[in-house]
C-alpha positions in Angstrom: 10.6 -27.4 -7.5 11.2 -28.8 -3.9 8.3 -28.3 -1.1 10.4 -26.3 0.7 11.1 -23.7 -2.0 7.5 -24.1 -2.8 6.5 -23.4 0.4 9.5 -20.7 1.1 7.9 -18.7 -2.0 4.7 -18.9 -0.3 6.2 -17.2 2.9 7.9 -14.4 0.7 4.8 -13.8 -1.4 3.0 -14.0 2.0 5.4 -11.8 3.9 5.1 -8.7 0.5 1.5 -9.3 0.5 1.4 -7.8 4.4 3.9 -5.9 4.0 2.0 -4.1 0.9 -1.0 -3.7 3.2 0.6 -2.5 6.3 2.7 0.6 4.1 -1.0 1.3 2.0 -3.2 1.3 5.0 -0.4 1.9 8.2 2.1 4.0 7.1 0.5 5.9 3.9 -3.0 5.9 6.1 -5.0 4.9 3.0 -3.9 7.9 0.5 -2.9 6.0 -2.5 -6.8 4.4 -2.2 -8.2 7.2 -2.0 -10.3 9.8 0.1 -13.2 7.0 0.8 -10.5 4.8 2.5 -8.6 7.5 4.1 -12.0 8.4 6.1 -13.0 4.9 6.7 -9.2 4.0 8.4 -10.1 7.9 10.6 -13.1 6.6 11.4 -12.0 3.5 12.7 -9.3 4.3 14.5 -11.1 7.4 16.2 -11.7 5.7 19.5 -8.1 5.0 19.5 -6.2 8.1 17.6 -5.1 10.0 21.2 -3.7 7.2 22.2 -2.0 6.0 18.9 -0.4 9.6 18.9 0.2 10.4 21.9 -0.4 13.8 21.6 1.6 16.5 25.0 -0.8 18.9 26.2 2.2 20.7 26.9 3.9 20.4 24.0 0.8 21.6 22.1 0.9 25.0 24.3 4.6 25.6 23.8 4.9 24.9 19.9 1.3 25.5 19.0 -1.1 27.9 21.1 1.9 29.8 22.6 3.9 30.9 19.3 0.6 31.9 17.5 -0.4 33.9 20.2 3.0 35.8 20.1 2.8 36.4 16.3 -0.4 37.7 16.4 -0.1 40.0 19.3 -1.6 42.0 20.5 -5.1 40.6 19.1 -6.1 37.9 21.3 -9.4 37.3 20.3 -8.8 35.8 17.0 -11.5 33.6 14.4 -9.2 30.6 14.2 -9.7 28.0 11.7 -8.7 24.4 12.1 -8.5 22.2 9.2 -8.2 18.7 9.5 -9.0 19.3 13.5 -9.6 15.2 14.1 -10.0 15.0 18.0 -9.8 18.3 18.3 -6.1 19.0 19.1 -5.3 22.8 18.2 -8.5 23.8 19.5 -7.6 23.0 23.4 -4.4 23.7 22.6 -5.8 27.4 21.9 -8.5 27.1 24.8 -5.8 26.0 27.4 -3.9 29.7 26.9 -4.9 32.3 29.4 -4.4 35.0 26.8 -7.0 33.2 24.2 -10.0 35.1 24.0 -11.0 34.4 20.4 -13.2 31.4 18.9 -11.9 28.3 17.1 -13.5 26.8 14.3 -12.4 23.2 13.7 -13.0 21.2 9.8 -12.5 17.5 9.3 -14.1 14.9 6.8 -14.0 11.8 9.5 -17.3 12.6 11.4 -16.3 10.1 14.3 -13.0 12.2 15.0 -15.3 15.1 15.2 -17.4 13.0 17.4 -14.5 12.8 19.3 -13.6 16.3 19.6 -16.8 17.5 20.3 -16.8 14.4 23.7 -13.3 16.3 24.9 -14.8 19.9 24.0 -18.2 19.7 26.0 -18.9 22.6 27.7 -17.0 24.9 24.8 -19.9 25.4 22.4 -19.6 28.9 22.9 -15.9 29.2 21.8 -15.6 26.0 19.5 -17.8 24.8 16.4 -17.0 21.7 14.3 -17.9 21.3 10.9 -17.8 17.8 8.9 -16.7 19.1 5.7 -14.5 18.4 3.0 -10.4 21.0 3.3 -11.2 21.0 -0.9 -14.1 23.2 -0.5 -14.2 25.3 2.9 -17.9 26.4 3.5 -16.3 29.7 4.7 -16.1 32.9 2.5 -12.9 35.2 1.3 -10.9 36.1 3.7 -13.3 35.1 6.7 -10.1 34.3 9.4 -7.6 35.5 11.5 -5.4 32.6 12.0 -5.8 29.4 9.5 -4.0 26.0 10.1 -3.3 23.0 9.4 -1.3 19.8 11.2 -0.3 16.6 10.0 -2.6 16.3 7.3 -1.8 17.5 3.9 0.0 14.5 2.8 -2.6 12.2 3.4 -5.4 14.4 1.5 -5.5 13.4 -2.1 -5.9 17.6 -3.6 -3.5 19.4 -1.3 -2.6 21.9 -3.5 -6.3 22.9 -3.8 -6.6 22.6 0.0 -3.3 25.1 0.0 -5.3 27.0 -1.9 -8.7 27.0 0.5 -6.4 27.8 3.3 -5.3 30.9 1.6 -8.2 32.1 0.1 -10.1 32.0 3.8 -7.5 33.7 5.6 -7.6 37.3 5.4 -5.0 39.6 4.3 -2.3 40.0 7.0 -3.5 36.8 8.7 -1.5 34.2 10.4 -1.3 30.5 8.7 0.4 27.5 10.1 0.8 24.4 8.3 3.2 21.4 8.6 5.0 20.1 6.2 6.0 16.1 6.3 10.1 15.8 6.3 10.0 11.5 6.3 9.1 11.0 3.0 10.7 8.0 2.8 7.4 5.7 2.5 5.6 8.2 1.4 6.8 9.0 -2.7 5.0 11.8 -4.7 2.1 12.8 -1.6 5.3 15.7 0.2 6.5 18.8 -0.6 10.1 19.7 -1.3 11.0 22.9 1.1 11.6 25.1 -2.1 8.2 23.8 -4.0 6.1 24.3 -0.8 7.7 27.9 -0.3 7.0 28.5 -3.5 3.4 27.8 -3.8 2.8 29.4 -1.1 4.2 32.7 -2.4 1.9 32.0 -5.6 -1.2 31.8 -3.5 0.1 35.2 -2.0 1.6 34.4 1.2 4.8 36.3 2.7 7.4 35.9 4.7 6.9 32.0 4.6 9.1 30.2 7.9 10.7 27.0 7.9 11.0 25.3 11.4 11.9 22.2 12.1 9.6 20.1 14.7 9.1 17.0 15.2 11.5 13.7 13.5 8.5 13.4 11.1 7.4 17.4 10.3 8.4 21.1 9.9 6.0 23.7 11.2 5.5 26.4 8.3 4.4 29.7 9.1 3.3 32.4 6.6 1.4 35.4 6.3 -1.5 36.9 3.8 -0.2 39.6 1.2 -1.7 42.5 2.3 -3.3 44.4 5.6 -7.0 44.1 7.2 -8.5 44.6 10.1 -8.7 41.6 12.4 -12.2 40.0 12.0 -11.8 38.6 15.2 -14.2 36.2 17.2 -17.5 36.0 15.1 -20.0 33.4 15.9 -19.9 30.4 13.3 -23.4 32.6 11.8 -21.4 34.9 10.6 -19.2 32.9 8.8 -20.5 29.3 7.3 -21.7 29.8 4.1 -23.8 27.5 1.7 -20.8 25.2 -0.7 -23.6 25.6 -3.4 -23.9 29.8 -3.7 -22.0 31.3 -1.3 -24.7 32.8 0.8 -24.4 32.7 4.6 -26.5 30.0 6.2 -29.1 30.5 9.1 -29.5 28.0 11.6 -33.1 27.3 13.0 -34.3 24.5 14.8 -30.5 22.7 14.9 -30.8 22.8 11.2 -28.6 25.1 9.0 -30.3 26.5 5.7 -29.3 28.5 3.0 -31.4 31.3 2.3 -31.9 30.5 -1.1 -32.8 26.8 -0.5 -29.8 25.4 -2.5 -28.4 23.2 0.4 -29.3 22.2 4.0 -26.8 21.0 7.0 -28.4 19.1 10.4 -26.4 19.8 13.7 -25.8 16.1 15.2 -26.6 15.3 19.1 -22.9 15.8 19.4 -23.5 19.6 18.3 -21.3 19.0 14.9 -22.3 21.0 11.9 -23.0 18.1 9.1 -22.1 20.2 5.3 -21.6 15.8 4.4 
């Protein structure tokens, strides 16, 4: 073998070795490593996400705050949950509507995004609570919400048929849920839903009248609703609602520590006022 195909070889395996790492931690944000790396790349790139994604406060009222208010009207004071809530995006979305009256609850596992969120939310405490905790296992009981979503995230969460599942079991029957559904699956093999499969287990978790919309290039915004009819629970304080991940019980918070009752398990607040369940 010449040098120059030696050293041509070398360029190719070179140029498949980056490209290999750019489509497993760019493209595919870590998921095929796992959970661990998926945090660890959040993490990183908190200080950086806004700006990375370029997120329209505009937009966000138009496709996000303003069509869930419609669908749920006339409640405006809804218990919203936000899962996957990184810097805190659906939660000024819903603060930035006049008509808003209700509380938002936002859920991520990336603590520094919620670092983040909490920085852009000062001043909201009474309207906004963060929780570092894992989609798999919501620290929420049955039927605890109004309004449940989630945005641009279940592809890159290695369960998300269990989260499906956590998002339906915490909304309450007749509630509002809001997912997106990733539509460039190109680079992204086996971690999407087809339309048809995500419609349909949605319907097996027991969610109606499921809506297909298209979005953006990269999503569809899916909107459903909870088999069945209840009274709104409307805007609780997070007391009312976090619940020990061990038993179940609701947690008390004293001294910006929250406890179970029972003793089972134990979550600090951080300076940043974020609810650690990790």
């Amino acid at each position: 073998m010449s040098d120059f195909a030696g050293w041509l070889l070398m360029g190719l395996a070179a140029a498949a070795i980056i490209a290999l790492g750019w489509w497993l931690l760019i493209e595919s944000e870590g998921v095929y490593l796992g959970r661990r790396v998926v945090i660890w790349l959040y993490d990183l790139y908190a200080d950086r996400y806004d700006d990375i994604k370029r997120f329209r406060p505009d937009y966000d009222y138009m496709f996000l705050a303003q069509p869930i208010m419609e669908r749920i009207a006339p409640h405006r004071s809804p218990l919203v949950l936000d899962v996957a809530t990184g810097t805190g995006r659906l939660p000024l979305a819903m603060l930035d509507h006049a008509l808003f009256q209700g509380r938002v609850i936002g859920v991520d596992m990336s603590r520094r995004m919620l670092s983040k969120a909490a920085a852009k939310l000062e001043g909201q405490e009474h309207r906004v609570a963060l929780v570092w905790s894992p989609a798999e296992q919501l620290p929420f009981p049955d039927a605890s919400f109004d309004v449940v979503t989630c945005l641009e995230a279940l592809e890159f969460m290695t369960a998300p048929e269990r989260v499906l599942g956590e998002l339906a079991r915490v909304l309450r029957p007749g509630g509002l849920l809001l997912i997106t559904n990733r539509i460039n699956t190109r680079l992204m093999p086996g971690k999407t839903f087809a339309a048809e499969t995500l419609v349909a287990r949605l319907e097996a978790l027991g969610l109606r009248n499921v809506e297909i919309e298209y979005w953006q290039v990269d999503y569809d915004r899916v909107w459903a609703c909870k088999e069945g009819v209840s009274q709104p629970t409307g805007a609780r304080p997070l007391a009312e609602v976090l619940s020990c991940p061990r038993c179940g019980q609701l947690m008390v918070e004293n001294d910006a520590v929250w406890r179970c009752p029972t003793g089972h398990f134990t979550a600090p607040v951080g300076r940043d006022g974020v609810v650690e369940m990790l």
